[in-house]
One Martini backbone bead per residue (centre of mass of N, CA, C, O) as a GRO file, in nm:
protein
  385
    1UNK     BB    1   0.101   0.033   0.016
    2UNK     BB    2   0.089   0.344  -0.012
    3UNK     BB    3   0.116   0.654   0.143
    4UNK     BB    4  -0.123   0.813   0.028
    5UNK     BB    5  -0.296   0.549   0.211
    6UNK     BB    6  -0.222   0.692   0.480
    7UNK     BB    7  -0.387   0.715   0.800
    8UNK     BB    8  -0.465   0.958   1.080
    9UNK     BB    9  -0.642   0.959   1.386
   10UNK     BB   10  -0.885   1.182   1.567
   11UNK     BB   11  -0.958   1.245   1.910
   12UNK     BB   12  -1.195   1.441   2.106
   13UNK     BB   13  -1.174   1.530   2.424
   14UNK     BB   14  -1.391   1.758   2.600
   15UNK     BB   15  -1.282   1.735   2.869
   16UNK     BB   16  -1.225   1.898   3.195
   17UNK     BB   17  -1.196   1.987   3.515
   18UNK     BB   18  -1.047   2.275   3.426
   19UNK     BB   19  -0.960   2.625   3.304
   20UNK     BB   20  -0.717   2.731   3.177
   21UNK     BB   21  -0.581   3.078   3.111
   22UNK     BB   22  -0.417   2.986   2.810
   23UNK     BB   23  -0.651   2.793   2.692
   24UNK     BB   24  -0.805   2.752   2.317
   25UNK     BB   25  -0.934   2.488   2.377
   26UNK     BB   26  -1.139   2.241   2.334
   27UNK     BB   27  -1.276   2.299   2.661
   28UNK     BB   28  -1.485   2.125   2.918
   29UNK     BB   29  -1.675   2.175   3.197
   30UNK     BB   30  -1.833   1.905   3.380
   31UNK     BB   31  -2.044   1.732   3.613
   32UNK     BB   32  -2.141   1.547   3.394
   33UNK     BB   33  -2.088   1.191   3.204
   34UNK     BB   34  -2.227   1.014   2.951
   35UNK     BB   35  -2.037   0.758   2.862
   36UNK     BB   36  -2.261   0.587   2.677
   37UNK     BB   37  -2.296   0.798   2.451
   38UNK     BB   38  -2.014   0.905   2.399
   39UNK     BB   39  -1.911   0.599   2.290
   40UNK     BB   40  -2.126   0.595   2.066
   41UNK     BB   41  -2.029   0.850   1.940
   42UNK     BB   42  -1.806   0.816   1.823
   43UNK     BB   43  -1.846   0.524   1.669
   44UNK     BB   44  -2.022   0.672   1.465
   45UNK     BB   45  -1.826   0.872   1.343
   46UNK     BB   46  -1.601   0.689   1.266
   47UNK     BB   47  -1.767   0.534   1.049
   48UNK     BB   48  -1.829   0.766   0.850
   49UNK     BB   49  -1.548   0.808   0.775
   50UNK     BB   50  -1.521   0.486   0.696
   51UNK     BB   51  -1.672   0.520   0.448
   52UNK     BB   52  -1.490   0.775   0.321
   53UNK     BB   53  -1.222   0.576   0.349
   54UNK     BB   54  -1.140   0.352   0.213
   55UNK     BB   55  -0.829   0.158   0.185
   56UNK     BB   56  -0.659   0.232   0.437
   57UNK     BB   57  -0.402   0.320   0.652
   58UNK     BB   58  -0.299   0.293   0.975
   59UNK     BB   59  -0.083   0.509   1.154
   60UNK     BB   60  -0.238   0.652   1.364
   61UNK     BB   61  -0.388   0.766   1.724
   62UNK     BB   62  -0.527   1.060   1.852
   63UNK     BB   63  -0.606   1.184   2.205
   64UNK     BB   64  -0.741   1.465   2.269
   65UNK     BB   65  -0.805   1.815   2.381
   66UNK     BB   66  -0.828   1.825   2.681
   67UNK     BB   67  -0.900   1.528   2.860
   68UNK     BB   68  -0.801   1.185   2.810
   69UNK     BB   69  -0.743   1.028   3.052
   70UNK     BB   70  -1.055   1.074   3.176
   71UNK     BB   71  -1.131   0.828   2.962
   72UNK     BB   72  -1.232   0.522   2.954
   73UNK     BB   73  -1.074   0.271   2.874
   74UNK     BB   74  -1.309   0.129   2.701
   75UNK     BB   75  -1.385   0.346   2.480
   76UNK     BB   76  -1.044   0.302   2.378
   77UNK     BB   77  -1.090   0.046   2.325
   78UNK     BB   78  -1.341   0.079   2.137
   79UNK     BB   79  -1.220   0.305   1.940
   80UNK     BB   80  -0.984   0.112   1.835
   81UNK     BB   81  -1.126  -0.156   1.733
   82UNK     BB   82  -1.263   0.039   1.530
   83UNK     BB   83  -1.002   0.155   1.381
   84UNK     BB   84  -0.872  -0.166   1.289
   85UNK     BB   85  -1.146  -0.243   1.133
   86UNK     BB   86  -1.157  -0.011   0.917
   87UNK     BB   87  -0.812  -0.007   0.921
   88UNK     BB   88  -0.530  -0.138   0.835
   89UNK     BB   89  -0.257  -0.169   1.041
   90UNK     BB   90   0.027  -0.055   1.086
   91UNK     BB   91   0.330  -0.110   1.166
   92UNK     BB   92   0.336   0.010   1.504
   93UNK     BB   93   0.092   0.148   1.581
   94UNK     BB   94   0.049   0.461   1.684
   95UNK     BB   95  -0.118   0.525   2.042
   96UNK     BB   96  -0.201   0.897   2.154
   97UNK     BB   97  -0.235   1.026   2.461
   98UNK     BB   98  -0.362   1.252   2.671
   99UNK     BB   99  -0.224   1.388   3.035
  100UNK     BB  100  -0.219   1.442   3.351
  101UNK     BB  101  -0.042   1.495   3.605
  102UNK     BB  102  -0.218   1.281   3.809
  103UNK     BB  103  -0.307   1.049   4.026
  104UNK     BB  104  -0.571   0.943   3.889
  105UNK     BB  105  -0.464   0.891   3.646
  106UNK     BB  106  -0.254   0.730   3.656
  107UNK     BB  107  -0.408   0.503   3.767
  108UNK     BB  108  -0.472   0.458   3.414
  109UNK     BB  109  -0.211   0.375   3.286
  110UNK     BB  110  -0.235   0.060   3.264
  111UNK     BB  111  -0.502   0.035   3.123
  112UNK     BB  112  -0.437   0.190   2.880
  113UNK     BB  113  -0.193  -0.044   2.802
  114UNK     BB  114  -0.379  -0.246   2.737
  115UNK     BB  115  -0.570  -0.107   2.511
  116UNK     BB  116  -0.343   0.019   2.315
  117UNK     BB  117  -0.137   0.236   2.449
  118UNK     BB  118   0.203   0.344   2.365
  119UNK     BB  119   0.144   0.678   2.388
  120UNK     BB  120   0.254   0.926   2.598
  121UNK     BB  121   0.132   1.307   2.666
  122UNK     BB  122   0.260   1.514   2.920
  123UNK     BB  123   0.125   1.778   3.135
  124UNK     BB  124   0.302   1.914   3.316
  125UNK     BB  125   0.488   2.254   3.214
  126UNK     BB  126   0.571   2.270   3.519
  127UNK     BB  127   0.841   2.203   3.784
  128UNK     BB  128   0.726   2.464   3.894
  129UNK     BB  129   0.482   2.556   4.126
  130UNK     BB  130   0.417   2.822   4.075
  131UNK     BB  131   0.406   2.836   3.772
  132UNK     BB  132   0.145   2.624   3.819
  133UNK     BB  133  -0.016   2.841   3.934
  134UNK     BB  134  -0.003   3.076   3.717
  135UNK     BB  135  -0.153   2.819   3.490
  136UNK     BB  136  -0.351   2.639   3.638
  137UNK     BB  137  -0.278   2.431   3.768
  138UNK     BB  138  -0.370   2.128   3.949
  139UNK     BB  139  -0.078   2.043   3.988
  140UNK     BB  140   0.233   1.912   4.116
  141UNK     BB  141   0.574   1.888   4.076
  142UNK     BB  142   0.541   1.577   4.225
  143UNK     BB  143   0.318   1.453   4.104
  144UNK     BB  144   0.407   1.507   3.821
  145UNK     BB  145   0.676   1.290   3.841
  146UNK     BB  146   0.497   1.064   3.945
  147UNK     BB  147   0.359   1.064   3.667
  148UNK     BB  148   0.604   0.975   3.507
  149UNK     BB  149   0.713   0.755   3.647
  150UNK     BB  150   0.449   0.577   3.550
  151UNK     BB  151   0.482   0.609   3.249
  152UNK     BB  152   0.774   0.489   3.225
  153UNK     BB  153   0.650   0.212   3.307
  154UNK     BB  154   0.363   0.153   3.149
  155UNK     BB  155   0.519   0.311   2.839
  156UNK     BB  156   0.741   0.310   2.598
  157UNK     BB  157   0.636   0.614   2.488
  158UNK     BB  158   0.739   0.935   2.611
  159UNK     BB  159   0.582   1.256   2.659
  160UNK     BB  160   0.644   1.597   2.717
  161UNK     BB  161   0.545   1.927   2.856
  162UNK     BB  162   0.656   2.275   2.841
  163UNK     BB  163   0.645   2.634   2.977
  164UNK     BB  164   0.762   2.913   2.844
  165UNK     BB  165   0.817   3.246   2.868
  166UNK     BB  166   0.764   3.392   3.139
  167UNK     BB  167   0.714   3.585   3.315
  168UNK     BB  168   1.057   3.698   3.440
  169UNK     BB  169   1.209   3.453   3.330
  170UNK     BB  170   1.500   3.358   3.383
  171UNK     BB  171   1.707   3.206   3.191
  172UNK     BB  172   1.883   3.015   3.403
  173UNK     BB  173   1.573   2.892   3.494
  174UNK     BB  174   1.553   2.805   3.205
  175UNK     BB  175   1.795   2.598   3.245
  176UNK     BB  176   1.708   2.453   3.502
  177UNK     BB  177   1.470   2.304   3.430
  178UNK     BB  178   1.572   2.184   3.168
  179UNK     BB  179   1.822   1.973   3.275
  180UNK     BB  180   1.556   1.828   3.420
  181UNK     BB  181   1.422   1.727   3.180
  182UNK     BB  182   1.682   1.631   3.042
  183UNK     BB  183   1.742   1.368   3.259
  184UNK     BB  184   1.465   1.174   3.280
  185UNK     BB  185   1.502   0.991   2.955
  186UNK     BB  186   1.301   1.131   2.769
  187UNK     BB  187   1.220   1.111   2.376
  188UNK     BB  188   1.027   1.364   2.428
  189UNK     BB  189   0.985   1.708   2.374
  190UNK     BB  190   0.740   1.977   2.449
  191UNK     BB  191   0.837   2.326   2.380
  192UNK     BB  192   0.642   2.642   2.497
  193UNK     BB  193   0.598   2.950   2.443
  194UNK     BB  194   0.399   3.179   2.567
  195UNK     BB  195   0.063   3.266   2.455
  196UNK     BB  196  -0.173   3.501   2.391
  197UNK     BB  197  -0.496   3.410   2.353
  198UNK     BB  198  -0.764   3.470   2.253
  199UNK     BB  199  -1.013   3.481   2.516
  200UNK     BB  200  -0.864   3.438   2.735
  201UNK     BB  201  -0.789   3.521   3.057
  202UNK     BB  202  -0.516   3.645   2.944
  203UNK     BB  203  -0.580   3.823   2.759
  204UNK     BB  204  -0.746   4.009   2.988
  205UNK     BB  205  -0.468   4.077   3.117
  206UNK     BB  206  -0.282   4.203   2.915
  207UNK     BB  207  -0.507   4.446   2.848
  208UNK     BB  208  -0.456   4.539   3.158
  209UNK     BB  209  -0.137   4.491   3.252
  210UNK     BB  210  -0.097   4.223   3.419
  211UNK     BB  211   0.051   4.133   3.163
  212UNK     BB  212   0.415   4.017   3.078
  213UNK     BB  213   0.585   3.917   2.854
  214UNK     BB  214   0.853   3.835   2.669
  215UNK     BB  215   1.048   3.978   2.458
  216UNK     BB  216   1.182   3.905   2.107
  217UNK     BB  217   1.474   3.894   2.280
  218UNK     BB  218   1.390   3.725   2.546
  219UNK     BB  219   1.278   3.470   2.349
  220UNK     BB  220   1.485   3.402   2.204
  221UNK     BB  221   1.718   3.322   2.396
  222UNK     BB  222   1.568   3.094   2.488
  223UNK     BB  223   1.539   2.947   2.247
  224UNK     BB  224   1.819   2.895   2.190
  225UNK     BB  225   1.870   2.729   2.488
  226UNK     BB  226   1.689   2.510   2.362
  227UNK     BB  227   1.825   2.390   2.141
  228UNK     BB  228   2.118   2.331   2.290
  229UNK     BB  229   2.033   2.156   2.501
  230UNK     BB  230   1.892   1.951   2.325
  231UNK     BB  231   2.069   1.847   2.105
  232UNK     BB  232   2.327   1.761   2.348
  233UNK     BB  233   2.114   1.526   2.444
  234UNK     BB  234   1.980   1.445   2.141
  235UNK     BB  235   1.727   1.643   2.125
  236UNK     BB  236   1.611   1.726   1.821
  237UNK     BB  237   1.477   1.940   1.618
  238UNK     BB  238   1.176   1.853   1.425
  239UNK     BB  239   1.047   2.136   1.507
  240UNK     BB  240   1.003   2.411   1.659
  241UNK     BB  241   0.862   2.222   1.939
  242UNK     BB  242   1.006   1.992   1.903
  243UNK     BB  243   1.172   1.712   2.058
  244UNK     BB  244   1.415   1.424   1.972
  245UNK     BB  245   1.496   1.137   1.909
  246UNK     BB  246   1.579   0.883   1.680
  247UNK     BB  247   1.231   0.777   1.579
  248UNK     BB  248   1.056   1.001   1.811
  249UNK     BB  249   0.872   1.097   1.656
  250UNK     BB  250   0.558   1.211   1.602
  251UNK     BB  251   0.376   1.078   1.373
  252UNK     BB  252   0.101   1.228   1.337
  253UNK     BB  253   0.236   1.526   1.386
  254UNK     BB  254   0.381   1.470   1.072
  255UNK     BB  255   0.077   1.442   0.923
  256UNK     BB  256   0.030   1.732   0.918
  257UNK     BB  257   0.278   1.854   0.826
  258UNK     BB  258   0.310   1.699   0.556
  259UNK     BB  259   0.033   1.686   0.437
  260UNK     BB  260  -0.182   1.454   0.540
  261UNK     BB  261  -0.406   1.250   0.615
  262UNK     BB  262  -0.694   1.278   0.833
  263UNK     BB  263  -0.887   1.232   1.057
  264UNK     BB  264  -1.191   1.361   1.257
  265UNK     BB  265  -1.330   1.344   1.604
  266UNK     BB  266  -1.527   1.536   1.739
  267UNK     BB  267  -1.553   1.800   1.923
  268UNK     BB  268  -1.379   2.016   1.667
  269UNK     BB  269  -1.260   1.846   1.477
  270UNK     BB  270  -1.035   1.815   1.231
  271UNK     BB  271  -0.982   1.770   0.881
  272UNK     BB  272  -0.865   1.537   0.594
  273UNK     BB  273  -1.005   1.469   0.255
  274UNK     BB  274  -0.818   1.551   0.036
  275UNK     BB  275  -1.005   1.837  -0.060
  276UNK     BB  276  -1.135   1.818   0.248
  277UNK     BB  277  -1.260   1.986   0.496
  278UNK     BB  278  -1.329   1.929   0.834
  279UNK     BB  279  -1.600   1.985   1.063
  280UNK     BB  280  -1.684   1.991   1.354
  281UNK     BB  281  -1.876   2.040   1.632
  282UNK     BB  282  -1.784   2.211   1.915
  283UNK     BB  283  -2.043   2.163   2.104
  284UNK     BB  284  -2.073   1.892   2.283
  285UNK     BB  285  -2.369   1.891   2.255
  286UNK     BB  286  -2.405   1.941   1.930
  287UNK     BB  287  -2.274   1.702   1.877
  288UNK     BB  288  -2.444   1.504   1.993
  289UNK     BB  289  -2.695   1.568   1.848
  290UNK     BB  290  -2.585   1.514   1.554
  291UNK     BB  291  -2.503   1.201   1.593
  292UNK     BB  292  -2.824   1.147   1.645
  293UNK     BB  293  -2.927   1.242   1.378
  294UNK     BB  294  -2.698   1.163   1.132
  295UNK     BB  295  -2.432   1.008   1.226
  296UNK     BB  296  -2.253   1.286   1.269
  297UNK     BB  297  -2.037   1.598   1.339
  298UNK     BB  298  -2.085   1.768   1.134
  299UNK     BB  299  -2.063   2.132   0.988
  300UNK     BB  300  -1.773   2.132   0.767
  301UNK     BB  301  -1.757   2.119   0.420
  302UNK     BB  302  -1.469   2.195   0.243
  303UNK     BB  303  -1.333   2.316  -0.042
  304UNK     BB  304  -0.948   2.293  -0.180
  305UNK     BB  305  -0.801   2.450  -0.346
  306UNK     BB  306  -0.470   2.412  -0.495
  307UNK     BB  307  -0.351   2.648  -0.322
  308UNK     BB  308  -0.440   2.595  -0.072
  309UNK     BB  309  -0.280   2.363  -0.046
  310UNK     BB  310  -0.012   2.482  -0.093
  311UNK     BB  311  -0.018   2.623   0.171
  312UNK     BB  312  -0.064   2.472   0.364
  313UNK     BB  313   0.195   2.295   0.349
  314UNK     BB  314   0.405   2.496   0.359
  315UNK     BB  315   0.328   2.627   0.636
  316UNK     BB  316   0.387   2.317   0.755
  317UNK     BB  317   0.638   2.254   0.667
  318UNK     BB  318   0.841   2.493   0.779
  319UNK     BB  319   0.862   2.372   1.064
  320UNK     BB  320   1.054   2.185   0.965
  321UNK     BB  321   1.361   2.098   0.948
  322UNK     BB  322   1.334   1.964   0.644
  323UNK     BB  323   1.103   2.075   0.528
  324UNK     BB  324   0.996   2.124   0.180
  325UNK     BB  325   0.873   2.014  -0.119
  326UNK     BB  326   0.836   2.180  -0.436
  327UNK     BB  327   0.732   1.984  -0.598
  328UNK     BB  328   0.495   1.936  -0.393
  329UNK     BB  329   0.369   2.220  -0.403
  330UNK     BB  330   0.332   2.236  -0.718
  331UNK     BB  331   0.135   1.987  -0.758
  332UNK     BB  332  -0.060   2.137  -0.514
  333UNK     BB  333  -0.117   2.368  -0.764
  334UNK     BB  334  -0.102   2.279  -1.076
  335UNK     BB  335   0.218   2.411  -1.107
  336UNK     BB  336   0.185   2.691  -0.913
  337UNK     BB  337   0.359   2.813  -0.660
  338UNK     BB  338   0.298   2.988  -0.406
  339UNK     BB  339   0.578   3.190  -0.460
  340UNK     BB  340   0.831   3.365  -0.361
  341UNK     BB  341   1.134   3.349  -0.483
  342UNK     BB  342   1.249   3.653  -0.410
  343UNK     BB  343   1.206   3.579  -0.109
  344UNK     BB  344   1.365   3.387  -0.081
  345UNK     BB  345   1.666   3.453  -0.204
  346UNK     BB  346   1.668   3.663   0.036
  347UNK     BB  347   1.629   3.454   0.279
  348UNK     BB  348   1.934   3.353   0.204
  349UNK     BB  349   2.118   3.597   0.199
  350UNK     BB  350   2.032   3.640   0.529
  351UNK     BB  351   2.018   3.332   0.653
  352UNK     BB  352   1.687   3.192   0.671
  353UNK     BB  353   1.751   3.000   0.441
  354UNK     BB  354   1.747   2.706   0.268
  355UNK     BB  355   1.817   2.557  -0.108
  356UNK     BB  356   1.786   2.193  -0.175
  357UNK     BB  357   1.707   2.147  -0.432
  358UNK     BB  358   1.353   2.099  -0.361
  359UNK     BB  359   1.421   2.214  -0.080
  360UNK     BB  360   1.286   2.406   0.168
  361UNK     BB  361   1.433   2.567   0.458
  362UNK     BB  362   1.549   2.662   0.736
  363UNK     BB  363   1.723   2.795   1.011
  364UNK     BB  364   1.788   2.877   1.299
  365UNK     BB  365   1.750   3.152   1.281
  366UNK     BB  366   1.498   3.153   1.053
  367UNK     BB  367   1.312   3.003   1.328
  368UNK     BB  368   1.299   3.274   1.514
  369UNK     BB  369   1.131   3.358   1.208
  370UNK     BB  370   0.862   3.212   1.112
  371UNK     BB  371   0.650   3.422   1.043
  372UNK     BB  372   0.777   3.630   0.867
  373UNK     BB  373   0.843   3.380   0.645
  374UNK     BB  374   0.551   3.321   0.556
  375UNK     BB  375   0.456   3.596   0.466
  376UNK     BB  376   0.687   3.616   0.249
  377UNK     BB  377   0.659   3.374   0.041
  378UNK     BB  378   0.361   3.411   0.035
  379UNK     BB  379   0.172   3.500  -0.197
  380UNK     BB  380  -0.077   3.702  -0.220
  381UNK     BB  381  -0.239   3.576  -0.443
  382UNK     BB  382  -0.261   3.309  -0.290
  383UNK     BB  383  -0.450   3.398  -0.050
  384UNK     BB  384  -0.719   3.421  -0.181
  385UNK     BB  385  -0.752   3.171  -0.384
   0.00000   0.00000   0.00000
């Protein structure tokens, strides 16, 4: 089977205990949850995708949310075992849960490695107390570490996130933190610069000048410091935010940089189905509602002319160390890369790109200026097609 039929399921479970103030994600708190609704709802959803999706192979299954850790294992048994009955699985076939390192999660992660997951994605956040109570976590750094302990004992391949470019954190403070989560000799960590996002209560808070993170020259040098930090320990950046060993990169979220195929199932899921963005809809009781009606909680199926596609593809691509293929990028354009080529030309003689033979990629330097470089390349008529 091709790699072109080769397919990564995403499943979003949208409940969460609190809502973090940094958040944007599809997130909600709920006293009450029918479980056996709930698990019947996922299972009719995914059931529409594979009827529209025949004949493809599942690489990966990703557990998100909210907080997917809460969701009963047999829910998540029952949904792996429905989507390896509807695509015959590739060897290996990643399955990652996304966990809160709270004592309670924690004690289900026997139970989820029996029902067949391989990887888990723990949101530590960050190793110092105070920290975490800035950031609205439920839990402290010694639970949390007690919860990566049992990760590391359960599961095969375990990621943690921490989030750095706090309120006045000191180089120094995260540079002696870094060195503290890259001691634990976990295979992967993402780790994500504090950013402002619009709805959130930090919105509110920055808004009102209660809030202000570092600017673009003291969040570029902890940038360098992440980066060379994680590369001398062996965990090589091979996206923005990402650090891996060799062979330890996320499948699923490579799926999505690389611009393959993959379904989404739950409220607000996003999918790619060939020429076809999918979107579920987005509150619980809404998709709920939707897949008792239908049989599936889709809101929209937008049709991608040839550029969007080719800007979706590079726009993703460019996060990647690898770069992007232009042979590739031109041909999911119908022959026209939507690229301003002369502004390539000047961020190479700037030393912010590299092209290399079809291939295009960013520099370390290029890196810290990534927004700038999108904006840069993307030809402004490619934008409206």
């Amino acid at each position: 089977m091709t790699g072109s039929q080769d397919l990564a399921l995403y499943v979003h479970w949208p409940f969460c205990v609190s809502k973090c103030p940094y958040c944007d994600f599809n997130s909600h708190v709920r006293a009450t949850i029918d479980q056996a609704a709930w698990r019947d709802a996922l299972l009719a959803d995914l059931a529409h995708e594979a009827a529209l999706l025949p004949g493809r192979r599942l690489t990966s299954v990703f557990f998100g949310g909210g907080t997917p850790s809460l969701m009963p294992p047999a829910t998540v048994a029952a949904v792996l075992d429905a989507a390896v009955a509807a695509w015959p699985p590739a060897e290996g076939l990643e399955v990652t849960l996304e966990a809160n390192p709270s004592s309670v999660e924690a004690a289900r992660f026997a139970d989820l490695a029996r029902v067949g997951v391989n990887r888990v994605s723990l949101g530590l956040q960050s190793l110092d107390d105070a920290a975490l109570r800035f950031l609205g976590r439920a839990h402290g750094a010694h639970e949390g570490l007690e919860a990566l302990d049992v990760a590391q004992t359960a599961f095969p391949r375990v990621s943690f996130d921490l989030i750095y470019a706090l309120p006045g954190q000191p180089i120094e403070a995260w540079n002696t933190e870094l060195a503290r989560a890259l001691s634990f000799g976990t295979e992967h960590l993402s780790l994500y610069q504090l950013t402002i996002e619009p709805g959130t209560r930090f919105a509110t808070e920055a808004a009102a000048g209660r809030l202000v993170i570092p600017d673009g020259d003291s969040a570029a040098d902890l940038f360098e410091v992440t980066r060379g930090a994680t590369a001398a320990a062996g965990l090589q950046a091979y996206e923005t935010s990402n650090h891996a060993r060799p062979d330890a990169e996320s499948r699923h979220n490579l799926t999505y940089w690389r611009y393959r195929d993959y379904a989404g199932i739950g409220p607000g899921a996003h999918g790619r189905r060939g020429r076809l963005a999918t979107v579920r809809r987005k509150k619980p009781e809404n998709w709920l509602d939707a897949v008792t009606r239908n049989g599936h909680g889709i809101e929209r199926e937008d049709r991608l002319d040839p550029r969007s596609r080719a800007v979706e593809a590079l726009l993703m691509g460019l996060r990647l160390t690898e770069g992007v293929d232009l042979d590739r990028i031109a041909s999911l354009a119908n022959g026209d890369a939507p690229i301003d080529f002369r502004a390539v030309a000047l961020l190479e003689r700037q030393g912010l790109l590299i092209r290399e033979g079809p291939r295009l990629r960013t520099t370390e330097v290029g890196a810290l200026l990534l927004d700038g470089i999108l904006e840069a390349v993307v030809r402004p008529d490619a934008v409206a097609a």
